[in-house]
C-alpha positions as CSV (number, residue, x, y, z in Angstrom):
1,X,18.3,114.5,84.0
2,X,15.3,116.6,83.6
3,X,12.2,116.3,81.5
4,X,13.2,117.9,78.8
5,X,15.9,115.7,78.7
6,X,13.9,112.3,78.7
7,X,11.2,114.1,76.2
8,X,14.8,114.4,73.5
9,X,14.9,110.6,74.4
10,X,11.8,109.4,73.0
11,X,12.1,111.9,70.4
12,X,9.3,114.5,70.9
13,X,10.7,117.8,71.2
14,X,10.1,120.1,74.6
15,X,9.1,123.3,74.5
16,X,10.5,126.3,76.7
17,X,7.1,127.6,78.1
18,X,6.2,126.0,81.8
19,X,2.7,126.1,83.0
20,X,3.6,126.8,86.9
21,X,0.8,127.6,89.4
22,X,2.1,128.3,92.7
23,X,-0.6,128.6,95.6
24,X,-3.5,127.1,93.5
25,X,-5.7,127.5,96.4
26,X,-5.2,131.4,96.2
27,X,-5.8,131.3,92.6
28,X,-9.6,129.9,92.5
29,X,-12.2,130.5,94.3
30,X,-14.6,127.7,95.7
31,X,-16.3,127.5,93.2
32,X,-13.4,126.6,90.6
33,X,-13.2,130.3,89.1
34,X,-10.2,132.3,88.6
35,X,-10.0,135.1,91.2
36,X,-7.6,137.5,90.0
37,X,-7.5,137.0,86.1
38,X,-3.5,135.8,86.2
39,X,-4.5,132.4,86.1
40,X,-6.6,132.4,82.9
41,X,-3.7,134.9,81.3
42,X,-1.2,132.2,81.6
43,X,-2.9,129.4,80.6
44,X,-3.8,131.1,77.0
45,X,-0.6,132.0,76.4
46,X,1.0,128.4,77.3
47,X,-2.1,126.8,75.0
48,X,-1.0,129.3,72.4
49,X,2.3,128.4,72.8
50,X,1.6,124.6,72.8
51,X,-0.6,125.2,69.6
52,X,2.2,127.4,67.9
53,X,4.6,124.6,68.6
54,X,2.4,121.9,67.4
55,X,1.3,123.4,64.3
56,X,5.5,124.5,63.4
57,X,6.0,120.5,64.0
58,X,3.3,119.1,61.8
59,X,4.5,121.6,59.1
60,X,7.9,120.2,59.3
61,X,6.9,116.5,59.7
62,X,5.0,117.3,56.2
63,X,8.2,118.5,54.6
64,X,9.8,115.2,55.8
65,X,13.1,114.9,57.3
66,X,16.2,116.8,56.0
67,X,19.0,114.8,53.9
């Protein structure tokens, strides 16, 4: 069983986007700042995903559950 699974449980829907960063220590330099530019990339778009998702839900939750 997976997260996603356990998330369905408790009823709070996952979403597909994954926030993975392999190698962190290759990622940032010492002094916490992103060396390449990749990091920062894929953090906006998984907190533009997260704010996409949470702004469909609320919309939804608003129009009440279906019959």
């Amino acid at each position: 069983m997976d997260l996603g699974d356990i998330l369905g449980i408790f009823g709070m829907p996952p979403m597909p986007g994954v926030l993975s960063i392999p190698a962190i220590h290759e990622k940032l330099d010492e002094k916490g700042n992103d060396t390449g530019g990749a990091l920062t990339q894929s953090t906006n778009k998984f907190i533009n995903e997260l704010i996409w998702y949470a702004e469909a839900l609320k919309d939804k939750r608003q129009q009440g559950l279906p019959a």
